[in-house]
FITORDO-669493 format. One record per atom (N, C-alpha, C): x, y, z; residue in one letter. Coordinates in steps of 0.001 Angstrom, whole numbers, plus 500000, padded with zeros to 6 digits. Atoms other than C-alpha are relative to their C-alpha. Layout:
XYZa...
***
This chain:
499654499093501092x535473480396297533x501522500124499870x498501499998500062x539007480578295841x500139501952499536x499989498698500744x540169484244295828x500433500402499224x499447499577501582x540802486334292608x501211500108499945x498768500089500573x544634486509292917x500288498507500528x499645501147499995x544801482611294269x499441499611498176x500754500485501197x542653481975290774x500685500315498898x498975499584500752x545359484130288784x501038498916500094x498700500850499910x548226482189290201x500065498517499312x500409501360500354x546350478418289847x499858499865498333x499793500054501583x545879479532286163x501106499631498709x499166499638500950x549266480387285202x500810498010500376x498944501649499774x550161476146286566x499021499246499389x501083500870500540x546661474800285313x500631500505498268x499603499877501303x548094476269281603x501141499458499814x498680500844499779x551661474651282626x500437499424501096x499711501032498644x551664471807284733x501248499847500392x498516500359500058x555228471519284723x501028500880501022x499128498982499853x556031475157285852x500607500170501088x499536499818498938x558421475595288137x500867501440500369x500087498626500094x558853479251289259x499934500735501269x499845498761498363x559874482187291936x498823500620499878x500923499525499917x557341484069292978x499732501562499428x499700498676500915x558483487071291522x499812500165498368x499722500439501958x558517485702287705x498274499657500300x501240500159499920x554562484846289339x499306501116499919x500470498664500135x554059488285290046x500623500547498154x499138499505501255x556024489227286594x499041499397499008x500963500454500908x553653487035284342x498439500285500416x501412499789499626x550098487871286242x500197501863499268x499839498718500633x551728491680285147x498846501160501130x500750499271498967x549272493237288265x500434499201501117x499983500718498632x548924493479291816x501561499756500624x498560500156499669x551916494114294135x500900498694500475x499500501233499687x554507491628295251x499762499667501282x500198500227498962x553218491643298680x498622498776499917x501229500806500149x549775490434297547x500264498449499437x499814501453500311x550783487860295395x501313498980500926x498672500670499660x553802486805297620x498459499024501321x501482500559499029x550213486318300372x499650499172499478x500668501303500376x548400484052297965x500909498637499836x498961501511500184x551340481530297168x499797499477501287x499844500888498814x552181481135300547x498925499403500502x501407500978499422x548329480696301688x499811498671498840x500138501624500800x548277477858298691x501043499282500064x498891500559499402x551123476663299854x499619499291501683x500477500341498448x549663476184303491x498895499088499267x501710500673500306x546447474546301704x501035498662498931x499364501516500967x548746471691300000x500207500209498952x500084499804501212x548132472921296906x501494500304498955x499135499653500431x551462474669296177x501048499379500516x499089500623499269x554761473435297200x501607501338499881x498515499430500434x558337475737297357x501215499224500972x498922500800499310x561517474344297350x501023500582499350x498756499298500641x565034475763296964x500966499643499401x499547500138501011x566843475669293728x501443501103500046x498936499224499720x570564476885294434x499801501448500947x500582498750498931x569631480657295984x498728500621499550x501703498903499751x566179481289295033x499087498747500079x501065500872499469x563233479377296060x498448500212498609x501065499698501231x561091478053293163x498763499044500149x501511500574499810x557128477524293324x499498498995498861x500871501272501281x555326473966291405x498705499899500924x501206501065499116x552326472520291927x499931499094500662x499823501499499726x551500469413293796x498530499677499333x501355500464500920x548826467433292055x499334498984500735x500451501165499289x546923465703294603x497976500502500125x501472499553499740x542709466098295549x499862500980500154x500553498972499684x542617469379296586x500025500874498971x499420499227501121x544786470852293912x498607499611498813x500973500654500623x542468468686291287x499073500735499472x501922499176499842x539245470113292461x499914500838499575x499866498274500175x540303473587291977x500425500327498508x499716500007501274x542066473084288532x498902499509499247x501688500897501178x538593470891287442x499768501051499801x500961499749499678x536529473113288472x500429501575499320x499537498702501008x538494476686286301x500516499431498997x500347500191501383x538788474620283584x498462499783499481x501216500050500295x535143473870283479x499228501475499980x500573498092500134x534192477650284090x501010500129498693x499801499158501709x536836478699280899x498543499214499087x500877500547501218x535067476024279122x498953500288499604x501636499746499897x531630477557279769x500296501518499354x499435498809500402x533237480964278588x500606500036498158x499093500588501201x534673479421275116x499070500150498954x500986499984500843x531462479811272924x500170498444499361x499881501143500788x531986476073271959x498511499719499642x501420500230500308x529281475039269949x499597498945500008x501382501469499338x526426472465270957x500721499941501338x499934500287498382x527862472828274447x499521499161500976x501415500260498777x524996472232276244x499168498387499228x500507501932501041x523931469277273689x501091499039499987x499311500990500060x527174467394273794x499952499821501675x499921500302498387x527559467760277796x498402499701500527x501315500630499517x523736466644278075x499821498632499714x500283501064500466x524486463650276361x499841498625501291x499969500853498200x523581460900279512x500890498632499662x499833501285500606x524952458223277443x501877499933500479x498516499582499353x528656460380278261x500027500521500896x500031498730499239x527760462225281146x501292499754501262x498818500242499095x530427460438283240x501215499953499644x498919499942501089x532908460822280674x501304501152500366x498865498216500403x536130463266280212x499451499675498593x500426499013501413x534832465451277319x500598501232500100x498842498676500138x537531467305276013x499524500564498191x500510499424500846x537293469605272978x501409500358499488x498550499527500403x540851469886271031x499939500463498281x499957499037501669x541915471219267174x499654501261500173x499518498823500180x541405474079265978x499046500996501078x500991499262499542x538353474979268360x501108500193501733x499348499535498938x540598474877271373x501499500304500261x498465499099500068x543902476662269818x498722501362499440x500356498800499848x541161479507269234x499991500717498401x499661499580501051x541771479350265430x499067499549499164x500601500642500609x538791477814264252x499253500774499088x500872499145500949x536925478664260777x498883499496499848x501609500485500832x533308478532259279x500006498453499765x500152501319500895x534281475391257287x500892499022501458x499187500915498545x536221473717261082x499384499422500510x500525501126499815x535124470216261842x500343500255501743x500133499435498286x534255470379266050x500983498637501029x499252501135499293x537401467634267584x499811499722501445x500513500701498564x535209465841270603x500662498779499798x499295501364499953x537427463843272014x499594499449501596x500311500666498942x535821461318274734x500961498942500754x498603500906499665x538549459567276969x498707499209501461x500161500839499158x536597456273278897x500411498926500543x499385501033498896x537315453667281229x500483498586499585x498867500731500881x539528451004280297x498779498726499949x500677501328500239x536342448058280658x498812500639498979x500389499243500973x534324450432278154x500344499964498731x499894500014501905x533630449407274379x500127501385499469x500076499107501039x535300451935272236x499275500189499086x501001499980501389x533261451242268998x498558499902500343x501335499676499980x530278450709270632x499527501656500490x500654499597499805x530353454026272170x500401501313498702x499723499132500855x531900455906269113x498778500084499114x501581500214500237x528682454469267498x498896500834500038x501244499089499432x526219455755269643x500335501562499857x500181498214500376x527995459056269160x499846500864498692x499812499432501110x528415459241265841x498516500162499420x501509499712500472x524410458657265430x499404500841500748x500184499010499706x523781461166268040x500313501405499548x499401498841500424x525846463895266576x499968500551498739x499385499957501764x525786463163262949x499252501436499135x500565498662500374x523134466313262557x500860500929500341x499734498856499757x525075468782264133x500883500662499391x498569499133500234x527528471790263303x500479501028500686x499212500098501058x529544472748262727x500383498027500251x500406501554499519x530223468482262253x501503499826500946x499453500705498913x531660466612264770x501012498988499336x498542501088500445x535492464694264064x499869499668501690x499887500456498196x534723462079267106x501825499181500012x499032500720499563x538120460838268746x499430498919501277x500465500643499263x537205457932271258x501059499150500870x498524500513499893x540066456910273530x499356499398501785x500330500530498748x540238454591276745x501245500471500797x499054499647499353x542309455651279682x501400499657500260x498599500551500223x545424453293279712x500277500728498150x499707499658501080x545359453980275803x500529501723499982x499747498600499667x545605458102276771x501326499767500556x498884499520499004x548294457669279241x500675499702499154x499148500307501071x550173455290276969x500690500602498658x499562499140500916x550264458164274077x500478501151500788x499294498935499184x551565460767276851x500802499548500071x498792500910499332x553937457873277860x500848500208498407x499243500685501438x555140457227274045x501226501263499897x499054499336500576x558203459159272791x499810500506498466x500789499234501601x556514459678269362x499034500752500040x501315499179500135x554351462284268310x498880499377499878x501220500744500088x550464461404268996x499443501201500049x501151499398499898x547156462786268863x499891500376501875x500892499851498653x546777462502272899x501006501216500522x499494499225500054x550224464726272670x499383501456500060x500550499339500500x548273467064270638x499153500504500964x500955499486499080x545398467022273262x500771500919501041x499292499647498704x547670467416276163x500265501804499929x499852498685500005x548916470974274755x498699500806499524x500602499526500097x546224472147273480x498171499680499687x501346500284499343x542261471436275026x499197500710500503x501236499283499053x538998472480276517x499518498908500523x500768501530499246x537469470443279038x498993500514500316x501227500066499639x533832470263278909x499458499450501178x500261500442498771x533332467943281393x500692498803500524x499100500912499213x534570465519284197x501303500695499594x498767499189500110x537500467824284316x501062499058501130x499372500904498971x538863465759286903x501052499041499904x499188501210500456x539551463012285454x501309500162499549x498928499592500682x541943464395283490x500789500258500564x498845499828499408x543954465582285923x500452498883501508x499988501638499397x543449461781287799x501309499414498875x499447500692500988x544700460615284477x501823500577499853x498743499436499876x547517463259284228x501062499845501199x498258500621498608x549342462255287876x500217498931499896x499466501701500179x549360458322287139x500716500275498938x499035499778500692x551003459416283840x501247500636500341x498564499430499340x553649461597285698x500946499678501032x499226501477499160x554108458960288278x500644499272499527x499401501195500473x555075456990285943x501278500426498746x498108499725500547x557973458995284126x499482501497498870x499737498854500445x556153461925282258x500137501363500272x499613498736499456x557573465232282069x499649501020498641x500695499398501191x555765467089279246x500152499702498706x499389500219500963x556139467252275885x499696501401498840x
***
């Protein structure tokens, strides 16, 4: 079990991978809970690999490290919001067996929280680089084509993802990156996200 102020803290780096931050500006954005408590959870995720601090002229500022353990724990509270999100056909797109090993992410307007009546549902499936795109955009588009609100499928392979994180131009996988729900294989995504940051990105 991860406890309720480690699950606060992991939130405020699973919403900004990037962040690099005293523990005080940690306590200052959670807005509860004294600085003793939260000064306890860093350091215990800090002992568990998860966290890392390192000193930045005279104050000592907390990042993530992004390795298996961290991963697990970020999958696994994005897949609980996601179950919290009222996304609709939930349970019918993440039953699909055809994607079940998939990252199934959920981006536009349904996961900036702004979505209307007439708002097309942006499932975006990111698979494995020896994986026919068109054949499986296909199979989804004849699985889905009843539902609604309707389905705008995106269908992307994993070098192709990193490569639009990698690019210097505005993209769609941009787009994902800031703003997503991850239905399922949450994982991946954040597999996918450290080979991209290995390899030179720093947000965007």
């Amino acid at each position: 079990m991860i406890a309720k102020n480690q699950i606060e803290i992991l939130n405020l780096f699973r919403k900004d991978i990037f962040l690099k931050v005293s523990i005080l500006k940690i306590k200052n954005n959670l807005k509860k809970g004294s600085y003793q408590r939260v000064y306890d959870a860093v350091k215990d995720l800090i002992k568990q690999d998860i966290l890392k601090a390192e000193t930045v002229g005279k104050s000592s500022q907390t990042s993530l490290i992004l390795n298996q353990k961290s991963i697990s724990r970020l999958a696994f509270l994005d897949e609980q919001e996601a179950i919290q999100k009222n996304i609709p056909n939930f349970d019918k797109i993440t039953s699909i067996k055809e994607i079940s090993n998939y990252l199934i992410i959920i981006a536009g307007s349904y996961a900036k929280g702004n979505a209307k009546k007439t708002s097309d549902l942006d499932l975006v499936i990111i698979i494995p680089d020896d994986k026919e795109i068109l054949k499986i955009s296909k199979l989804l588009e004849n699985l889905t084509l009843l539902y609604l609100p309707r389905i705008h499928l995106y269908v992307f392979n994993n070098n192709s993802f990193i490569e639009m994180l990698l690019s210097k131009e505005e993209n769609y996988g941009k787009e994902i990156f800031r703003n997503h729900v991850i239905l399922k294989n949450a994982y991946i995504y954040y597999e996918l996200l450290k080979e991209t940051m290995e390899r030179g990105f720093r947000g965007c």
